[in-house]
C-alpha positions in Angstrom: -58.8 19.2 -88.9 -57.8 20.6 -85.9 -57.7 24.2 -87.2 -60.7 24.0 -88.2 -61.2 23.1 -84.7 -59.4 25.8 -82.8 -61.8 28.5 -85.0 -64.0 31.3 -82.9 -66.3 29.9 -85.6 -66.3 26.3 -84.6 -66.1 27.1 -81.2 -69.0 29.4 -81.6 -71.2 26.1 -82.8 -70.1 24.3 -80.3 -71.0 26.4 -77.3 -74.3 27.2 -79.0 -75.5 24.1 -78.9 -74.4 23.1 -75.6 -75.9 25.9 -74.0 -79.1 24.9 -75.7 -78.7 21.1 -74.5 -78.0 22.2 -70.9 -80.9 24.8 -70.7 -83.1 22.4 -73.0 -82.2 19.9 -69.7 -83.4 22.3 -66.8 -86.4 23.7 -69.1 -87.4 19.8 -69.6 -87.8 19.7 -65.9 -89.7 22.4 -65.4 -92.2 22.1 -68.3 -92.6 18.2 -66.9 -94.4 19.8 -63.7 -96.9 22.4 -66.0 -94.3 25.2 -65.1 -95.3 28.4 -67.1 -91.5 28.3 -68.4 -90.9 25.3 -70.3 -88.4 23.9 -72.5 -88.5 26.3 -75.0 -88.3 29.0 -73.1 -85.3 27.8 -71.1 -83.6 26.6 -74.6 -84.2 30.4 -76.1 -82.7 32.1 -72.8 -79.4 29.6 -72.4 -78.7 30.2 -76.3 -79.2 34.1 -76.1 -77.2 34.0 -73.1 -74.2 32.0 -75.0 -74.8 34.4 -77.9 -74.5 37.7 -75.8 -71.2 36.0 -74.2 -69.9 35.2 -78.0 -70.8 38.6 -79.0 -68.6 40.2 -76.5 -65.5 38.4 -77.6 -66.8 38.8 -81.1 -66.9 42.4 -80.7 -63.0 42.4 -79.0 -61.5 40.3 -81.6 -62.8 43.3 -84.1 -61.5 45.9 -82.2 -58.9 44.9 -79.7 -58.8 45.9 -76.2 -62.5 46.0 -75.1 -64.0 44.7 -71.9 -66.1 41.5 -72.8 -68.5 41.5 -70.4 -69.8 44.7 -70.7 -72.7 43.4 -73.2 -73.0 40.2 -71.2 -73.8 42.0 -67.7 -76.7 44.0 -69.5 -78.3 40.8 -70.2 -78.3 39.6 -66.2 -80.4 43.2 -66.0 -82.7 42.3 -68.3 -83.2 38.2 -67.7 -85.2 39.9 -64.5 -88.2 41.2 -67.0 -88.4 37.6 -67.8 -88.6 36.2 -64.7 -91.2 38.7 -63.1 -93.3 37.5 -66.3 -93.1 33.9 -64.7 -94.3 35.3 -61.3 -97.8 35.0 -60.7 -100.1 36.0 -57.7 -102.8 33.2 -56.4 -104.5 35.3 -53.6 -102.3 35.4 -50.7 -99.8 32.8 -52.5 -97.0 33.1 -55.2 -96.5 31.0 -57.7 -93.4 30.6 -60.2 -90.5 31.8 -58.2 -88.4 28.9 -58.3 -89.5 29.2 -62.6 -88.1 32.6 -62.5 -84.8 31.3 -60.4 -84.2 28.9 -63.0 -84.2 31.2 -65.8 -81.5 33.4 -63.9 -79.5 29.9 -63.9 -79.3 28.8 -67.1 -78.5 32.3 -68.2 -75.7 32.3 -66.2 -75.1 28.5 -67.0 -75.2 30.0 -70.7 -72.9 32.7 -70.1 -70.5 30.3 -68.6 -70.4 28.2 -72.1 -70.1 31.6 -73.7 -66.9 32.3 -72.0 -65.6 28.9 -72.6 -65.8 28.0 -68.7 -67.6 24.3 -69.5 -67.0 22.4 -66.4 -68.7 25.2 -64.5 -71.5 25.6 -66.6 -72.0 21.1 -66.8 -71.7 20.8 -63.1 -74.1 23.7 -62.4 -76.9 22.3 -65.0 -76.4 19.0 -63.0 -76.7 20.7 -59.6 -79.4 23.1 -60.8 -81.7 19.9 -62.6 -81.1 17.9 -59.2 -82.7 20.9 -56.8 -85.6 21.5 -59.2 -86.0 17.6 -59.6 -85.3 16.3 -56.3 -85.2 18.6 -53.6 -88.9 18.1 -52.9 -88.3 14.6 -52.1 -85.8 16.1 -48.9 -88.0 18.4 -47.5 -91.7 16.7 -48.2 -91.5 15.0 -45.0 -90.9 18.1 -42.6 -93.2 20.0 -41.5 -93.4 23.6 -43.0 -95.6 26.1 -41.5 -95.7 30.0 -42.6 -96.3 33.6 -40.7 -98.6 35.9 -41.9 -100.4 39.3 -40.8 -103.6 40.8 -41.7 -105.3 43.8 -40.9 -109.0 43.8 -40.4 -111.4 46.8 -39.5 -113.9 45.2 -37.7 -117.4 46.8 -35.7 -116.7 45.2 -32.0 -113.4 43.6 -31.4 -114.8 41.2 -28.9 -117.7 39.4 -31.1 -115.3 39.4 -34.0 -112.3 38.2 -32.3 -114.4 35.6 -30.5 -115.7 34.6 -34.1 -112.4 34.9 -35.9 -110.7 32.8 -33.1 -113.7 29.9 -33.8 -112.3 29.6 -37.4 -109.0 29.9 -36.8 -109.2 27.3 -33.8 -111.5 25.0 -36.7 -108.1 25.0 -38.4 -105.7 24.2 -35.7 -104.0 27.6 -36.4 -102.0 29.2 -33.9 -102.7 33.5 -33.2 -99.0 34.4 -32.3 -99.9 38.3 -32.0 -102.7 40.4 -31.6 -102.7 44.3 -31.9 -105.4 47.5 -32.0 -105.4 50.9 -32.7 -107.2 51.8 -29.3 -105.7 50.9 -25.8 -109.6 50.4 -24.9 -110.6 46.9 -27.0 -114.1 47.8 -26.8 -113.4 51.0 -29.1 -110.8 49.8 -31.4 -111.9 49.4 -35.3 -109.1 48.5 -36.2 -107.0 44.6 -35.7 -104.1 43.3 -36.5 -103.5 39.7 -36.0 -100.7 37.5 -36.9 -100.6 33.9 -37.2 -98.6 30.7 -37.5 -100.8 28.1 -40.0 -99.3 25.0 -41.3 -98.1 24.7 -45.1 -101.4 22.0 -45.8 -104.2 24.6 -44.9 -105.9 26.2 -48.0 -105.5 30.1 -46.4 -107.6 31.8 -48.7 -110.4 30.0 -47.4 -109.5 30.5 -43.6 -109.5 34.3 -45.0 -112.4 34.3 -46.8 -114.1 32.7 -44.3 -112.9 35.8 -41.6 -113.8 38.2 -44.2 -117.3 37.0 -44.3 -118.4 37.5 -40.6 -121.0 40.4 -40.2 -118.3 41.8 -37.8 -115.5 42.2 -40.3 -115.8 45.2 -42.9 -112.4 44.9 -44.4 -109.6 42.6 -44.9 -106.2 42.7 -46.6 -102.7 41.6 -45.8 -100.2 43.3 -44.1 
């Protein structure tokens, strides 16, 4: 029985379906919050990733003295495609980055079962589930605010700063820096402005809001 144990074949089971347990766990998590990776998705990558790791051995037991890893590292290349796919734009916010994070992890989490290195790749699926879980929790309390810059063409900098600074001011957001493209205000067109808004404010609709005045023409982020 315990040949049978000690066989790459054996082995090869073994690690398979721990790297799907352990990525099944961290997909679980994410497809519990309507992430757009789930627990398939998470299951598929961690066993690909333990597959590409048993391939490289596979491939050196065959034919002797071969680097291992060379298959493996083309996979952390390509897990990137993946993740991008999980990325999504919402206006001025984006969505899915901690998704695509957690698809890098349990790759590597997979490639560490692959390799045989299981306390690393437990301990991380532990660490990994307990950020994605519970980290929220930690940091729901502070208070998170955000920087951004737009650049607006406007008709008269005076009537439209006045009017943008009404909304703004509406919102309780702070203007940290103000720049034009004329050193006479009266003839500049163009406006930057940079501000400090708090993490609760819906910003697309402070933006909208600036982009609808009669004297602003054009609106985009910086």
């Amino acid at each position: 029985m315990s040949e049978i144990f000690s066989t790459f074949w054996f082995e090869s089971i073994v690690k398979l379906l721990l790297g799907f347990i352990l990525a099944g766990i961290i997909g679980a998590e994410r497809e519990s919050v309507n992430k757009p990776a789930g627990f398939k998705t998470h299951s598929l990558i961690g066993i690909s990733s333990v597959l590409v790791m048993l391939c490289g051995e596979y491939v050196r037991k065959l034919n002797g003295d071969i680097d291992p890893t060379r298959i493996p590292a083309q996979l952390l290349s390509g897990i990137g495609f993946i993740g991008a796919g999980t990325i999504l734009r919402d206006g001025f916010n984006v969505k899915g980055l901690t998704t695509a994070a957690s698809l890098l992890s349990v790759t590597c989490i997979g490639l560490c079962i692959g390799a045989g290195f299981y306390l690393a790749g437990v301990f991380a699926t532990i660490i990994v589930y307990i950020v994605l879980a519970y980290s929220h929790n930690l940091f729901s309390t502070a208070e998170h605010y955000s920087n951004l810059t737009i650049n607006l063409k406007i008709e008269n900098f005076n009537t439209a700063l006045s009017s943008i600074q009404e909304i703004l001011d509406s919102y309780k957001i702070e203007i940290k820096k103000i720049k034009n493209s004329q050193k006479d205000p009266e003839l500049a067109k163009d406006l930057q402005l940079t501000f400090r808004y708090h993490k609760n404010i819906n910003i697309n609709e402070v933006l909208t809001k600036i982009s609808l005045l009669n004297d602003v023409t054009d609106l985009e982020e910086d």
